[in-house]
N, C-alpha and C positions, 0 to 999 in steps of 0.2 A: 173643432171650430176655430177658424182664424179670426182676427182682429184686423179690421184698420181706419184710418181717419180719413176725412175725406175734406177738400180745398174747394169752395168756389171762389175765394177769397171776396167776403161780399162786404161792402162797405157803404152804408143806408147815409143821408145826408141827417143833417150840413155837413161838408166838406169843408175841411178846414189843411192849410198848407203846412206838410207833413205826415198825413193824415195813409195816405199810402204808402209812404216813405214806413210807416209802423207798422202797419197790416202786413207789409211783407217779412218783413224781421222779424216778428211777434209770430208769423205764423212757421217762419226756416228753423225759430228755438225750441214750438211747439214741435215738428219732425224733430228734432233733434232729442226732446226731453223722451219723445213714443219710441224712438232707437231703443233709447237707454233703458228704455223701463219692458222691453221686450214684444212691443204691438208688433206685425207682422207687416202691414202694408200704411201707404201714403198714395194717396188717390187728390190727383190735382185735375181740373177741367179743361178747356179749353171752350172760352165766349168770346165772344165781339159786339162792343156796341153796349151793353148791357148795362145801363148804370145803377148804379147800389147791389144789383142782384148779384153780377160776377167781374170783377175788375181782375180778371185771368185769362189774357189775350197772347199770353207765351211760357204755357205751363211745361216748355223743354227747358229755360233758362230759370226757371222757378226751381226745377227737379235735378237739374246740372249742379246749382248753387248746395241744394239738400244732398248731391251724393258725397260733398266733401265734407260735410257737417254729421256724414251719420255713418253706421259701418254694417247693420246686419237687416234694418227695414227694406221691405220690397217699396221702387219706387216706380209708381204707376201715373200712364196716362189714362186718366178716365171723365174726357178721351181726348183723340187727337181728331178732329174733323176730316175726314176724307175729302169730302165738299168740296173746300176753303182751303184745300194747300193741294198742291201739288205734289203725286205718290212719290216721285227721287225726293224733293224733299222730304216729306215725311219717311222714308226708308234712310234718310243720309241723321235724321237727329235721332230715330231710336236708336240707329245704331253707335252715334255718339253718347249717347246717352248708358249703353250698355258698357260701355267702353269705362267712363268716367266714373259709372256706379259699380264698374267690376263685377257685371253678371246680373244687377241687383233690377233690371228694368220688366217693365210690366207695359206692356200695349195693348190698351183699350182703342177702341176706333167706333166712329157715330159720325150722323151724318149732318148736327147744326135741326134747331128746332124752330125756326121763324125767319121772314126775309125780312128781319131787320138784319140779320145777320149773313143771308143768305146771298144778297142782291147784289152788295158793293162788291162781291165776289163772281159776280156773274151766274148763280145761281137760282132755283126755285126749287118751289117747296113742290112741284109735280113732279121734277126728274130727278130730284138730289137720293134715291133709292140707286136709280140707275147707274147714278154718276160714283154711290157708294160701292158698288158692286164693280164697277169696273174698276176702280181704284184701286181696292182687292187684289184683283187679279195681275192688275200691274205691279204692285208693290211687292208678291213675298218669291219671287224670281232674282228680285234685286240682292235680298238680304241672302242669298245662295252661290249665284254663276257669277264665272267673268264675265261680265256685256251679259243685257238685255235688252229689247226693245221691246215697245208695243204699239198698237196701230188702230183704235178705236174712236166710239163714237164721242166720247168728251177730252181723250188723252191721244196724244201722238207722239213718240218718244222713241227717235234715234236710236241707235246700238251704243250702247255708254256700259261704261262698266261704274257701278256706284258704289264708294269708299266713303267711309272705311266698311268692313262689315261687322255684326252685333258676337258679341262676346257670345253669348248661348246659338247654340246649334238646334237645330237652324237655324231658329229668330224664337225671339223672347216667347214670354204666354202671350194668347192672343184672347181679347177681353170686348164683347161687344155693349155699348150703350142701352138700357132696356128700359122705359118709363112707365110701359102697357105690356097686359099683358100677351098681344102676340107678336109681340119686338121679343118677349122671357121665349118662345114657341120657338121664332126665328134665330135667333140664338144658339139654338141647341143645333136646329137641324142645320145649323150652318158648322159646326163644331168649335165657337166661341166660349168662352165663358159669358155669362150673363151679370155684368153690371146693373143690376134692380136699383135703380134711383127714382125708389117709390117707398112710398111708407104703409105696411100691412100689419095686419094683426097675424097672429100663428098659426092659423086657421088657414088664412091665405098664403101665408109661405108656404104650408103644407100645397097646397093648389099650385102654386106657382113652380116649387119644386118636382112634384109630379109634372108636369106640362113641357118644363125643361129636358129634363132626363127623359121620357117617354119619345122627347123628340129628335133628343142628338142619338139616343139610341134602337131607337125603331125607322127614326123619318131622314135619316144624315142626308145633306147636302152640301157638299163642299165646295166653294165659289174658283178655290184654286190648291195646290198640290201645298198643305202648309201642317204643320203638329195640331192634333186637338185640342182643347183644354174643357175638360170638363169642371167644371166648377161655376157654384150657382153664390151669388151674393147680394144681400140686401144691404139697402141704407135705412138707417135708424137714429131718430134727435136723440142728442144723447146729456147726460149732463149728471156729474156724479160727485153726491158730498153727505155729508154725515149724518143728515135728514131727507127724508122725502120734501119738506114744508123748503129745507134751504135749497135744496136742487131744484126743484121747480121755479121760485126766485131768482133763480143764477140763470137758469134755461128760459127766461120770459118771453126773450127774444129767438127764440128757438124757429119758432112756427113763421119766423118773416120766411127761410126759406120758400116752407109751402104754397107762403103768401103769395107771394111775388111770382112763382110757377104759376098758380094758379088766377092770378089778375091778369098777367099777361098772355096766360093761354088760353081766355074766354073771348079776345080778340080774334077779327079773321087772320088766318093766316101765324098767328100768336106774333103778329106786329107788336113791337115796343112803343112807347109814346114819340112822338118826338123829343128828340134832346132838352132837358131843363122843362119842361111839360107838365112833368108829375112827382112830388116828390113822394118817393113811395115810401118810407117812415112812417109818414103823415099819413098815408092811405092805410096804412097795417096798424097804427095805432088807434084812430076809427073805425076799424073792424073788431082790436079789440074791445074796445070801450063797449060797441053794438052787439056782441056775439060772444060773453064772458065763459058762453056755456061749451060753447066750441073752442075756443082756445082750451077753456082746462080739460076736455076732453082729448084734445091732438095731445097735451101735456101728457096726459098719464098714459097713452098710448107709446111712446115712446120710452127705450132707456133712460129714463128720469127718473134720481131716487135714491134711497142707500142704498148701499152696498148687497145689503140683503134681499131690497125690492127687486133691483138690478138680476140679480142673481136668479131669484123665481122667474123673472118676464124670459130670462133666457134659456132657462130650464125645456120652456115651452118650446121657444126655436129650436133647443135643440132635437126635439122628439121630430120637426119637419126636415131635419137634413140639409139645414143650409149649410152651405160651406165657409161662406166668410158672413161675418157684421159689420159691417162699416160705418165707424160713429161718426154723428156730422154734430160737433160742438161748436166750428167757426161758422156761428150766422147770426143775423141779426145783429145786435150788440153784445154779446154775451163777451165780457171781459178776460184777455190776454192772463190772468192773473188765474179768473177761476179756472179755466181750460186746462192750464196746469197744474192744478191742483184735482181735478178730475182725473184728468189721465193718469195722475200719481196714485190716489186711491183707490180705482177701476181697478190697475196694476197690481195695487196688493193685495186687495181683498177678495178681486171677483176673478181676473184672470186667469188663475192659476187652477179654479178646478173645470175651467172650460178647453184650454187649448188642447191638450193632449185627449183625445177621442178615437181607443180602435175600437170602438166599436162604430161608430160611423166611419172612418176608414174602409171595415169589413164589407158595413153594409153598400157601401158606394163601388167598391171592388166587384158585388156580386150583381149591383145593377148592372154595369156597364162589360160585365159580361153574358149579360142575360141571366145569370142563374137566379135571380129574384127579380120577375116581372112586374112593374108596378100598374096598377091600375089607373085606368081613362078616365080622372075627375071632371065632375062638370064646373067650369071653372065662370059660369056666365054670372056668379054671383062674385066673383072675386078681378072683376074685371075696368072697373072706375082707375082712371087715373092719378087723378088727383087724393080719394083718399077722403074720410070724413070731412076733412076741416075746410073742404071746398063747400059744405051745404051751402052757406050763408053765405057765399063771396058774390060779391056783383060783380058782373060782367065789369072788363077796361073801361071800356069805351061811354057807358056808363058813368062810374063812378066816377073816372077824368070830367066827364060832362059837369057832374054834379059839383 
């Protein structure tokens, strides 16, 4: 089982002048401290528009700055919007980006989850699958020949030959965005890795797992001539210290990510508020106060706890075969200071008898050969997006009102 950390770089108000100016350095030191201490990956977003939930509108120049601060962490886009840029660009900064980190990059791609984000780009939320898929097909040509061109429904693109190209051959892992479960489906048969930026219990992983693999290796579809990458990965709140009572304390603010997914995504369209409209702090803090019972449950649900707690919760993942965990410590307010001292303790205590695994190695070598068939779970119970902690959330539009 791999490790790794994961960026929306979220920042809940008030805002105060300086305030991003620290989010960002506080979070290049945290990559730097998970170098050192041996985590495997660094997983940065890409949003627009989005206030407090992700102030990460250029996670190439966030992960450029991280390859010269770190030497052995994989450093990922998860993701790069296909949408919202233009495929030579994005094929010209992974491959910079491969360049800069010496081999060490990781391309996630997703297609942008609302026209708050989607619009100012000339986008919508009915074609942007399309728009995903063609972009696809444009881009993993670039990172290969001299001169490409393409000639399609959203893209039009000249014979250019696009430089530099990416340090791994042919182009980096390729990593898709998954929040539901048949984006984990689509995934597979498309031969992505499945970025799960969803919160499950082990039961579901196991579902989820099964649905992935069943798919890239029974149902393959490939959008264009490019490497597989099999490999299934979840996100998990994470928050780690010398008591269960003191990590959960440290992680209080944990659950805003969920939060704010889920406030926003009860709107049509998962529209945002208008600018300065809503302070969403103030909205997550009112839910906790109203819903004590659902927070401490999304709490214990998550890597939150000692060492030893820690240790049993991932016991359980690992009997579902995920491939990576990826801790999400920066959210909410959860302090620069504890984070790193999580990740310090994670490192020594629990790391070390998870990463080395051949016996999931074996087992994953013989899926994806077929010699061990897994079975057709029914997955329509492990299928909510959101995740408990959505029972209690009132709808945006809603609770804005109110």
């Amino acid at each position: 089982m791999k490790f790794g950390i994961f960026y929306e770089l979220q920042l809940p108000r008030p805002w105060q002048d300086g305030d991003e100016l620290k989010l960002y350095h506080d979070a290049l030191t945290q990559l730097e401290t998970a170098d050192r201490l041996g985590y495997h990956y660094a997983w940065v977003v890409e949003h627009h528009f989005l206030e407090e939930y992700s102030h990460s509108p250029a996670p190439e120049s966030f992960l450029a700055a991280a390859s010269q601060r770190t030497e052995r962490i994989r450093l990922g886009h998860g993701i790069l919007q296909l949408t919202t840029n233009h495929p030579a660009r994005v094929a010209e900064r992974v491959a910079v980006l491969d360049i800069l980190s010496r081999g060490r990059c990781e391309f996630g791609m997703g297609e942008s989850a609302s026209i708050t984000e989607l619009t100012p780009f000339g986008r919508d939320m009915e074609t942007k699958r399309e728009v995903f898929e063609e972009a696809v097909r444009a881009i993993f040509p670039m990172f290969t020949k001299i001169g490409t061109e393409h000639h399609g429904k959203y893209f039009d693109i000249p014979l250019r030959n696009v430089v530099p190209k990416p340090v791994q051959k042919p182009h980096p892992p390729l990593w898709m965005a998954c929040s539901q479960l048949p984006t984990i489906e689509r995934a597979g048969r498309n031969g992505f890795g499945a970025l799960g930026f969803q919160f499950v219990s082990a039961d579901a992983a196991h579902a989820w797992v099964h649905a992935y693999y069943n798919a890239i290796t029974k149902r393959l579809d490939k959008l264009a001539d490019y490497e597989l990458n099999p490999n299934m990965a979840l996100v998990s709140f994470f928050m780690c210290a010398d008591t269960d009572e003191e990590a959960r304390a440290r992680a209080d603010g944990a659950t805003f990510f969920q939060f704010a997914l889920r406030y926003y995504g009860a709107s049509q369209n998962r529209q945002r508020p208008a600018p300065g409209t809503v302070n969403m702090w103030d909205e997550y803090n009112k839910w906790k106060r109203d819903n004590p019972e659902a927070q401490e449950q999304a709490l214990r649900g998550g890597l939150i706890g000692s060492p030893e707690t820690i240790r049993r919760k991932l016991r359980r993942f690992r009997t579902s075969h995920i491939d990576q965990v990826i801790l999400l410590n920066q959210a909410g307010k959860n302090s620069h200071e504890h984070i790193c001292e999580s990740l310090e303790l994670f490192a020594r205590e629990v790391l070390p008898e998870f990463e080395h695994d051949p016996e999931h190695d074996a087992w994953k070598a013989a899926v994806m050969s077929r010699d061990i068939r897994l079975e057709e779970i029914d997955t329509a119970a492990f299928t909510d997006r959101y995740g408990k902690l959505a029972i209690n959330v009132a709808p945006a539009a809603k609770t804005a009102a109110g």
